[in-house]
PDB file of N, H, CA, C and O in Angstrom:
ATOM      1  N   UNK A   1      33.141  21.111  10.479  1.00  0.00           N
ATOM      2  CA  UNK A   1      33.496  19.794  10.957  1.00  0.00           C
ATOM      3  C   UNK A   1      32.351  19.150  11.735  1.00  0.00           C
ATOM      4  O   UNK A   1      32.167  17.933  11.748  1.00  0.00           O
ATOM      5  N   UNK A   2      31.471  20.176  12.486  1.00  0.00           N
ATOM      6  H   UNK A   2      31.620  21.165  12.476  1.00  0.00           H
ATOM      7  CA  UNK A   2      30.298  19.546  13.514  1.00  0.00           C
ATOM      8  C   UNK A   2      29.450  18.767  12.607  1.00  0.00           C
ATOM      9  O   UNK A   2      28.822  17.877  13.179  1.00  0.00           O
ATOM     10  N   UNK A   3      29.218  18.895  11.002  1.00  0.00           N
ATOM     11  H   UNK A   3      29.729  19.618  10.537  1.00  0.00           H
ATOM     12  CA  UNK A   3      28.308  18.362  10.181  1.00  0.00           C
ATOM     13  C   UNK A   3      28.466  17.126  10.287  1.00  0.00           C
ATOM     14  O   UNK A   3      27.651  16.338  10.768  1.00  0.00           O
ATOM     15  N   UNK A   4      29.930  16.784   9.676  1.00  0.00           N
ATOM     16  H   UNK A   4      30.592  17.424   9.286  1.00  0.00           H
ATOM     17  CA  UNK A   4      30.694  16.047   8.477  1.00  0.00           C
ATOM     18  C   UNK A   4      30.637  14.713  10.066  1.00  0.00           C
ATOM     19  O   UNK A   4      30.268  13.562   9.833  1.00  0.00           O
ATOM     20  N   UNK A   5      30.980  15.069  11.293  1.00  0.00           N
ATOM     21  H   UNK A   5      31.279  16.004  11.482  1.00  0.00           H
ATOM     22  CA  UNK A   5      30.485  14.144  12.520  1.00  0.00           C
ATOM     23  C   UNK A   5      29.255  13.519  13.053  1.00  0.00           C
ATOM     24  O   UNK A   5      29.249  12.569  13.836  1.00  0.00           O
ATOM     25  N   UNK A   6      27.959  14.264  12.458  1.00  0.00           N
ATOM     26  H   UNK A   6      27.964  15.036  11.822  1.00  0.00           H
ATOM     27  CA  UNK A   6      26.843  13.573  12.447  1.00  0.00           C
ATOM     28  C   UNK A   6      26.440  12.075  12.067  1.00  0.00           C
ATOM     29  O   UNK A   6      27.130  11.668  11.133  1.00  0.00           O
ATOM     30  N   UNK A   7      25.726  11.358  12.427  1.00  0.00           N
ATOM     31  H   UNK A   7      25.166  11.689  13.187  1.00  0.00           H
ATOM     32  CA  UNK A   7      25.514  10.160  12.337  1.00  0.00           C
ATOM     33  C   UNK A   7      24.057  10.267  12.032  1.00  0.00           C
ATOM     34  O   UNK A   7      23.333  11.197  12.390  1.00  0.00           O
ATOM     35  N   UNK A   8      23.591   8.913  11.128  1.00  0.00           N
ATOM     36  H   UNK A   8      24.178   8.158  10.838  1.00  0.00           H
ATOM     37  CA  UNK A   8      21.920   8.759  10.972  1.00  0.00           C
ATOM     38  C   UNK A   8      21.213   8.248  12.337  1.00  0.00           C
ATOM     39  O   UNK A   8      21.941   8.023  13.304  1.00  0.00           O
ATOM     40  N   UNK A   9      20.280   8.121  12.407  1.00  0.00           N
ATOM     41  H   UNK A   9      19.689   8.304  11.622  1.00  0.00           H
ATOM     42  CA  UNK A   9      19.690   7.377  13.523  1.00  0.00           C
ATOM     43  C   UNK A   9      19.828   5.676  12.847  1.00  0.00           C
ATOM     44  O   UNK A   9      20.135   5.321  11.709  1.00  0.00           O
ATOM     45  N   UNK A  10      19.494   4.927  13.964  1.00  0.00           N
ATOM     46  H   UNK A  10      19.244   5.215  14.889  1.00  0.00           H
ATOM     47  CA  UNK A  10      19.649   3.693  13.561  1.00  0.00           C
ATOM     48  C   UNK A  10      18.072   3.430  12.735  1.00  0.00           C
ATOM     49  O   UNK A  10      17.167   4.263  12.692  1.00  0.00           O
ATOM     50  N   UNK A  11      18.049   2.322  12.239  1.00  0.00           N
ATOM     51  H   UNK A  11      18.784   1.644  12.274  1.00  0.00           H
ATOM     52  CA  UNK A  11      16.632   1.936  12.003  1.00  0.00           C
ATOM     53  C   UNK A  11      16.096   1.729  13.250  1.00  0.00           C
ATOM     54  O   UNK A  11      16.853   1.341  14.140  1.00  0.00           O
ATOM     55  N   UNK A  12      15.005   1.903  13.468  1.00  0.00           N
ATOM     56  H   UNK A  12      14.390   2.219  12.745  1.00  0.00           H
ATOM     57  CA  UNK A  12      14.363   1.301  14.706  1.00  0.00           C
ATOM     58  C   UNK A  12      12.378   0.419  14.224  1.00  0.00           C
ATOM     59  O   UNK A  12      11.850   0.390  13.113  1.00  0.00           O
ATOM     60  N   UNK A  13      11.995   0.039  15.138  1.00  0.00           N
ATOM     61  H   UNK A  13      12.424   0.063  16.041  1.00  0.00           H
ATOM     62  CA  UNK A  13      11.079  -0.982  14.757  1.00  0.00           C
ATOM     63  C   UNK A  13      10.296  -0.159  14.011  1.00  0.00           C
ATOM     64  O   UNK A  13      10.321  -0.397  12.803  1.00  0.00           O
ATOM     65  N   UNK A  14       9.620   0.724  14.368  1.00  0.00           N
ATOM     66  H   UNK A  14       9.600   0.917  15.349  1.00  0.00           H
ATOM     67  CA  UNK A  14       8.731   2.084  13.643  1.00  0.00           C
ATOM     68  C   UNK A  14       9.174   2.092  12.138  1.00  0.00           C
ATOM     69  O   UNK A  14       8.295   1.748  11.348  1.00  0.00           O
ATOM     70  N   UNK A  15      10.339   2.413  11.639  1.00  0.00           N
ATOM     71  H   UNK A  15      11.054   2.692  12.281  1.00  0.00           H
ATOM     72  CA  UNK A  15      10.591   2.075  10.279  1.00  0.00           C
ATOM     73  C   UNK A  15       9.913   0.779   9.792  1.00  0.00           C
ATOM     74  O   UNK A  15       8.953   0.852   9.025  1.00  0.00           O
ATOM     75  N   UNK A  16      10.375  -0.363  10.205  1.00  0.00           N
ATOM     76  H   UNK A  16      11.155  -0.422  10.827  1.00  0.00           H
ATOM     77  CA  UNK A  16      10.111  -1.454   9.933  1.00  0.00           C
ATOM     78  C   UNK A  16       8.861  -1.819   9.613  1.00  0.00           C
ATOM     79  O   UNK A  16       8.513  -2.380   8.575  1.00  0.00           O
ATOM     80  N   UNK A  17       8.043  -1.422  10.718  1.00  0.00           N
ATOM     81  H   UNK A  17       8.327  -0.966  11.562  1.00  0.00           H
ATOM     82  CA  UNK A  17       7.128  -1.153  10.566  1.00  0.00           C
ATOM     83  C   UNK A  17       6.344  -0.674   9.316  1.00  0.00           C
ATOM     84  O   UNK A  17       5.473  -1.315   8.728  1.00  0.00           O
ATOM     85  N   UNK A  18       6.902   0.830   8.951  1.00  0.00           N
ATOM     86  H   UNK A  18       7.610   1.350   9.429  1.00  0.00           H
ATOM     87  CA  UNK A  18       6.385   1.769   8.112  1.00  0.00           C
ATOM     88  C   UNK A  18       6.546   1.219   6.690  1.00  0.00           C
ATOM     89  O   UNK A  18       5.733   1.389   5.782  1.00  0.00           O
ATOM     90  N   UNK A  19       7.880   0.432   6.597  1.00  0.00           N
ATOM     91  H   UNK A  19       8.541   0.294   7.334  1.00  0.00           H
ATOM     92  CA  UNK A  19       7.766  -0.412   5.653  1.00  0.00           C
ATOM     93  C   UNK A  19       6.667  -1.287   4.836  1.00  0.00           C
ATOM     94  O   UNK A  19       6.079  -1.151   3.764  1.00  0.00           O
ATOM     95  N   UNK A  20       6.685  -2.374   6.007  1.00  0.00           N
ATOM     96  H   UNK A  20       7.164  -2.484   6.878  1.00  0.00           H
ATOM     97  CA  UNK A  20       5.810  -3.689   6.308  1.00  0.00           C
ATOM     98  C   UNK A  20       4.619  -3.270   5.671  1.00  0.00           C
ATOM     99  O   UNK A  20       4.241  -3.880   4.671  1.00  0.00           O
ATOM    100  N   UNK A  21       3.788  -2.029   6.244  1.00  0.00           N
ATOM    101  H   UNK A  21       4.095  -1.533   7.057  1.00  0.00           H
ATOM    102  CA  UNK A  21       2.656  -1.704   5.995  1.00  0.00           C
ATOM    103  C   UNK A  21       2.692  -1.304   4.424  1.00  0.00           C
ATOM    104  O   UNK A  21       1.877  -1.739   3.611  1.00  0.00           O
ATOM    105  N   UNK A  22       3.915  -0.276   4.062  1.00  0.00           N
ATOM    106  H   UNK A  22       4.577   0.078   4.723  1.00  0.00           H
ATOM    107  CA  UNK A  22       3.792  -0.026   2.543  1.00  0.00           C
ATOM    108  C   UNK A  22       3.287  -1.103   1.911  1.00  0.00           C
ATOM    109  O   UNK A  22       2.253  -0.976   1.256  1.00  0.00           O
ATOM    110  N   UNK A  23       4.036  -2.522   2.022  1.00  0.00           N
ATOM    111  H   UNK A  23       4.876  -2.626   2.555  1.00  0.00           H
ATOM    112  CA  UNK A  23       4.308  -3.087   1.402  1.00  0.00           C
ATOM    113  C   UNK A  23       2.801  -4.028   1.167  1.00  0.00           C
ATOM    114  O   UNK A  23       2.155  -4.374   0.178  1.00  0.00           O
ATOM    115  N   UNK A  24       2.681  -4.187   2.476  1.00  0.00           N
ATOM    116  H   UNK A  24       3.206  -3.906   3.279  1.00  0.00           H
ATOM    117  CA  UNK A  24       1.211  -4.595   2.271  1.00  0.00           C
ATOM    118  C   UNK A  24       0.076  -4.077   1.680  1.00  0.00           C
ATOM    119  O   UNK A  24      -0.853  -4.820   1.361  1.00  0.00           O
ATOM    120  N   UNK A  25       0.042  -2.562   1.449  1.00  0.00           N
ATOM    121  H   UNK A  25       0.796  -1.959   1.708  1.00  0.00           H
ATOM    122  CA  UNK A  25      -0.864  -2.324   0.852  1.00  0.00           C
ATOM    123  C   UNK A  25      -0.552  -1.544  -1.050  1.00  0.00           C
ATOM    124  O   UNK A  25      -1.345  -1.040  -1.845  1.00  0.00           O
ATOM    125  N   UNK A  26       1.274  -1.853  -1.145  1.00  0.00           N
ATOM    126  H   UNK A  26       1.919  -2.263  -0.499  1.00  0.00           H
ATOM    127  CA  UNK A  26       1.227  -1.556  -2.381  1.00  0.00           C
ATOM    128  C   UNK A  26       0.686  -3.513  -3.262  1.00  0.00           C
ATOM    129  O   UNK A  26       0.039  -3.820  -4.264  1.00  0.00           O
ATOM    130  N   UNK A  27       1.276  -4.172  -2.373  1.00  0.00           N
ATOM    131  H   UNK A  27       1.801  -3.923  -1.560  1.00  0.00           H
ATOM    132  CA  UNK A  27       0.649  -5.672  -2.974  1.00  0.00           C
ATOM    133  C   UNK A  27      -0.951  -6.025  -2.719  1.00  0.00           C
ATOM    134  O   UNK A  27      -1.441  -6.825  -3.516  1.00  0.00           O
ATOM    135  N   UNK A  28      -1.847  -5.472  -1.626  1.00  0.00           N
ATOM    136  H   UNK A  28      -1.449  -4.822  -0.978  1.00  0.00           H
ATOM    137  CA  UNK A  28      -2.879  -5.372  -1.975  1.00  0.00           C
ATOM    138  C   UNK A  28      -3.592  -4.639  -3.163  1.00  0.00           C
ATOM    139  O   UNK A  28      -4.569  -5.121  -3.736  1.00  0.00           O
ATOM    140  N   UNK A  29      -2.952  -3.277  -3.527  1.00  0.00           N
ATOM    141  H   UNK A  29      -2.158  -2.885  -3.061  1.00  0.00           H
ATOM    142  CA  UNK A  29      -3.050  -2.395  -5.037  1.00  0.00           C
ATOM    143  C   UNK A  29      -3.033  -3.605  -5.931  1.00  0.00           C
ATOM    144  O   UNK A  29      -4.022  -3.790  -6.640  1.00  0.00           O
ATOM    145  N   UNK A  30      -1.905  -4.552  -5.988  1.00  0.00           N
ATOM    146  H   UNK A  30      -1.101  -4.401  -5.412  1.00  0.00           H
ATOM    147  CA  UNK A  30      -1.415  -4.750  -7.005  1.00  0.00           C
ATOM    148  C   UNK A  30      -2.978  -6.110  -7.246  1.00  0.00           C
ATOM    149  O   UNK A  30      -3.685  -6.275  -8.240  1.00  0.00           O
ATOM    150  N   UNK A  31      -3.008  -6.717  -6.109  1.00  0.00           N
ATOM    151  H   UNK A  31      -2.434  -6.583  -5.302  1.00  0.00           H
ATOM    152  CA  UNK A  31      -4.229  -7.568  -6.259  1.00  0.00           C
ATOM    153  C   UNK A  31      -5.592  -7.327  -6.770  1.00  0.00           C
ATOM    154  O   UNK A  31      -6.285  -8.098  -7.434  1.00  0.00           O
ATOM    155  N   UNK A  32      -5.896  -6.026  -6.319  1.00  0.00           N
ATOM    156  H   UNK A  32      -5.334  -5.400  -5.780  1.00  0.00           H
ATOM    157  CA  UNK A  32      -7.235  -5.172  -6.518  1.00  0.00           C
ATOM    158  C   UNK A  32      -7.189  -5.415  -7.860  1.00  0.00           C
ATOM    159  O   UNK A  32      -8.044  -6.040  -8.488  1.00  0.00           O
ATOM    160  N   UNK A  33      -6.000  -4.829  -8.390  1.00  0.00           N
ATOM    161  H   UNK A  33      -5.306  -4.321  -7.880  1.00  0.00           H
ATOM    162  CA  UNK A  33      -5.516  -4.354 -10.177  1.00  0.00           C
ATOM    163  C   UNK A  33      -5.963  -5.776 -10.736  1.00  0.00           C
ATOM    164  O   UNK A  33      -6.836  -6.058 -11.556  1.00  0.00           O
ATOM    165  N   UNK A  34      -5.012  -6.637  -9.971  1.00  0.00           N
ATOM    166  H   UNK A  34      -4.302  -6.408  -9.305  1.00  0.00           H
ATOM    167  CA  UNK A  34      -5.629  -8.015 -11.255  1.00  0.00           C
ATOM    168  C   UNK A  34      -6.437  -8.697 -11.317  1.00  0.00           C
ATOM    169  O   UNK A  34      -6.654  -9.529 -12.198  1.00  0.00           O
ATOM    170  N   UNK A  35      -7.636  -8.232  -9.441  1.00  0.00           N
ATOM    171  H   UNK A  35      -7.460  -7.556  -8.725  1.00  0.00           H
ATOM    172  CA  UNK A  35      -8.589  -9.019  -9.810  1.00  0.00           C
ATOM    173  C   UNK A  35      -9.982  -7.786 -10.853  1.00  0.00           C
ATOM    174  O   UNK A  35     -10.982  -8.138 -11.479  1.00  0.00           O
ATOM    175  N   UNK A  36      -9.429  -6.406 -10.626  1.00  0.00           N
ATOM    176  H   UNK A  36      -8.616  -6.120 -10.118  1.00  0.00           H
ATOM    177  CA  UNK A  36     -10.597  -5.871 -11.512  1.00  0.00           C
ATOM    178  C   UNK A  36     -10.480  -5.941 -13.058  1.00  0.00           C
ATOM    179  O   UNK A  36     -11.353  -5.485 -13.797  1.00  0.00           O
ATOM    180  N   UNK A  37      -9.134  -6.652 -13.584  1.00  0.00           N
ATOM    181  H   UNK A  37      -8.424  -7.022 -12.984  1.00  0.00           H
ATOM    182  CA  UNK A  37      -8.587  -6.945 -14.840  1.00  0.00           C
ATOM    183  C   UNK A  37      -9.472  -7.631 -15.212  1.00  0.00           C
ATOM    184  O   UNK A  37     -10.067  -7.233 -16.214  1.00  0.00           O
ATOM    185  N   UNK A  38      -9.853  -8.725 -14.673  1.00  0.00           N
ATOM    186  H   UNK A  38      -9.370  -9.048 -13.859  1.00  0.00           H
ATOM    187  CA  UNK A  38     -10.922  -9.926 -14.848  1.00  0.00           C
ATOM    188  C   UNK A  38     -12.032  -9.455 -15.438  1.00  0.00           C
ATOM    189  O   UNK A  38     -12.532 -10.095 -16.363  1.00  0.00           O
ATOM    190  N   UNK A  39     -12.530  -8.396 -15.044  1.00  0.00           N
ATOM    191  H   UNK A  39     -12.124  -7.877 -14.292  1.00  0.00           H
ATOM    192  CA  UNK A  39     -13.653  -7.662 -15.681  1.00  0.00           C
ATOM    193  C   UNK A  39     -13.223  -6.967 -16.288  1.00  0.00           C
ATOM    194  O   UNK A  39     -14.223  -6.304 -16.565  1.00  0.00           O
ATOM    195  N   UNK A  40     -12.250  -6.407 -16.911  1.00  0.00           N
ATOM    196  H   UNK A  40     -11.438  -6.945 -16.686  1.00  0.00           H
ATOM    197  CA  UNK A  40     -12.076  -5.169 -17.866  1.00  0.00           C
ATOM    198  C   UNK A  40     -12.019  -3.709 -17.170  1.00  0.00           C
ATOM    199  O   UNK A  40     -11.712  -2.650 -17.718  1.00  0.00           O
ATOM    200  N   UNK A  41     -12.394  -3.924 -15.825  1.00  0.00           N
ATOM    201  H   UNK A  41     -12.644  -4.784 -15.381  1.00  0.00           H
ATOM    202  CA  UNK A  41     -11.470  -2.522 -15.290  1.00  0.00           C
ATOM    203  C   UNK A  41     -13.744  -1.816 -15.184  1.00  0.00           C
ATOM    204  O   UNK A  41     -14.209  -0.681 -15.082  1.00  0.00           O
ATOM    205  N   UNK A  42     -14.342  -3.017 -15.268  1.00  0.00           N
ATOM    206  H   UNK A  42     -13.964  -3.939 -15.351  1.00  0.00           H
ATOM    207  CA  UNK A  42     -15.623  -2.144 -15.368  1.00  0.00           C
ATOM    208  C   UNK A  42     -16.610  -2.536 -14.645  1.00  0.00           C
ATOM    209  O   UNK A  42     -17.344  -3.477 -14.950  1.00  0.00           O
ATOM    210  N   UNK A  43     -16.712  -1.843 -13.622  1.00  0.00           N
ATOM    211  H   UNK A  43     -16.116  -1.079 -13.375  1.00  0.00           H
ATOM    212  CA  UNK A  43     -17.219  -1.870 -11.993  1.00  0.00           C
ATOM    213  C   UNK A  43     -18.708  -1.448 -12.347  1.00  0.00           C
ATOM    214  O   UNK A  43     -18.964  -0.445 -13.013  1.00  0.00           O
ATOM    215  N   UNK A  44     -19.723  -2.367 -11.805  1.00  0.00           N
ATOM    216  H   UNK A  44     -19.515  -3.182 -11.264  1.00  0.00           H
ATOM    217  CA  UNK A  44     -21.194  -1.809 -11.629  1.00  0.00           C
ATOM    218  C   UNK A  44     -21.826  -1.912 -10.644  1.00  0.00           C
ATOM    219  O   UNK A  44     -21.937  -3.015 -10.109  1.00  0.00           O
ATOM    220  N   UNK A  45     -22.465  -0.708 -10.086  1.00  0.00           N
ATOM    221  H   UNK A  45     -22.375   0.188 -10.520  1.00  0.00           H
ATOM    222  CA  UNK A  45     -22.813  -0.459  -9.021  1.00  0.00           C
ATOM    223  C   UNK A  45     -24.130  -1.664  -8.648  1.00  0.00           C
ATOM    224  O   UNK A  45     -24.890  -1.869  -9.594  1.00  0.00           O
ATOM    225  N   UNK A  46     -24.356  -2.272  -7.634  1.00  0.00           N
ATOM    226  H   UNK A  46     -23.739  -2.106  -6.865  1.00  0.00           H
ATOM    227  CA  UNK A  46     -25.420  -3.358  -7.390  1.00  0.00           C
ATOM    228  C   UNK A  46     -26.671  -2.451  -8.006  1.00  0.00           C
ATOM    229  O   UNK A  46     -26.940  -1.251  -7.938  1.00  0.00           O
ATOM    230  N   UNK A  47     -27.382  -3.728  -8.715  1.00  0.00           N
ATOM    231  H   UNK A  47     -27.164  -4.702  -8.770  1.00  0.00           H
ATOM    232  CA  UNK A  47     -29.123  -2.996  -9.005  1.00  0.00           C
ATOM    233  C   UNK A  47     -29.817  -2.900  -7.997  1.00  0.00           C
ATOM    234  O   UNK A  47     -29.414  -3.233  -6.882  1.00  0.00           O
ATOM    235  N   UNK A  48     -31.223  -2.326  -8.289  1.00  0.00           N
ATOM    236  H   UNK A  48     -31.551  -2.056  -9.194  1.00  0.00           H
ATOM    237  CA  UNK A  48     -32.323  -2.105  -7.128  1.00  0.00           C
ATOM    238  C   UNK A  48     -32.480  -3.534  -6.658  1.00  0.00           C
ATOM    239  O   UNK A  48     -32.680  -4.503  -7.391  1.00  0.00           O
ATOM    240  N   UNK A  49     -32.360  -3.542  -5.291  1.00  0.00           N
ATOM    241  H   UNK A  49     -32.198  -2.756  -4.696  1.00  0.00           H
ATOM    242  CA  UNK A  49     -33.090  -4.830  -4.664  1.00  0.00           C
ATOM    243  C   UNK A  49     -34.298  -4.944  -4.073  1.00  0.00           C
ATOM    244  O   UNK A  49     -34.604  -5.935  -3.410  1.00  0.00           O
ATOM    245  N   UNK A  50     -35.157  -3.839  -4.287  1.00  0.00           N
ATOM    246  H   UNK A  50     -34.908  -3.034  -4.826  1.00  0.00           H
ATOM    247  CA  UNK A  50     -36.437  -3.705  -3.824  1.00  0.00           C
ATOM    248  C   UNK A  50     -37.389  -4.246  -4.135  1.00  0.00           C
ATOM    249  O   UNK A  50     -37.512  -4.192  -5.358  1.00  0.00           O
ATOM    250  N   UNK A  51     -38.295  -4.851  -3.585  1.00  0.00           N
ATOM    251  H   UNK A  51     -38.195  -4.895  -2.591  1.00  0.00           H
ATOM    252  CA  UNK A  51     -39.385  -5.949  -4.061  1.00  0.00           C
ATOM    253  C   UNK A  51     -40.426  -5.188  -4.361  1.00  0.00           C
ATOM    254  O   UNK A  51     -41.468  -5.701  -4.770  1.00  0.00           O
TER     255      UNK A  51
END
């Protein structure tokens, strides 16, 4: 019976939080994704800039 009486914790700001942040950086992913689409997904490292 001591189980079946347990309660969750409430949400508190820290969740909210932990959220917020997911969220921001699964929609930053998602931005990265469509702006490296633009190029075909094909990244080149800068050339020599040496004079």
């Amino acid at each position: 019976m001591a189980a079946d009486s347990q309660t969750r914790p409430p949400v508190n700001v820290y969740t909210a939080m932990l959220v917020l942040s997911f969220i921001a950086i699964a929609v930053g992913c998602i931005f990265l994704a469509l702006d490296l689409n633009r190029y075909g997904f094909q990244v080149q490292p800068p050339g020599d800039v040496r004079s």
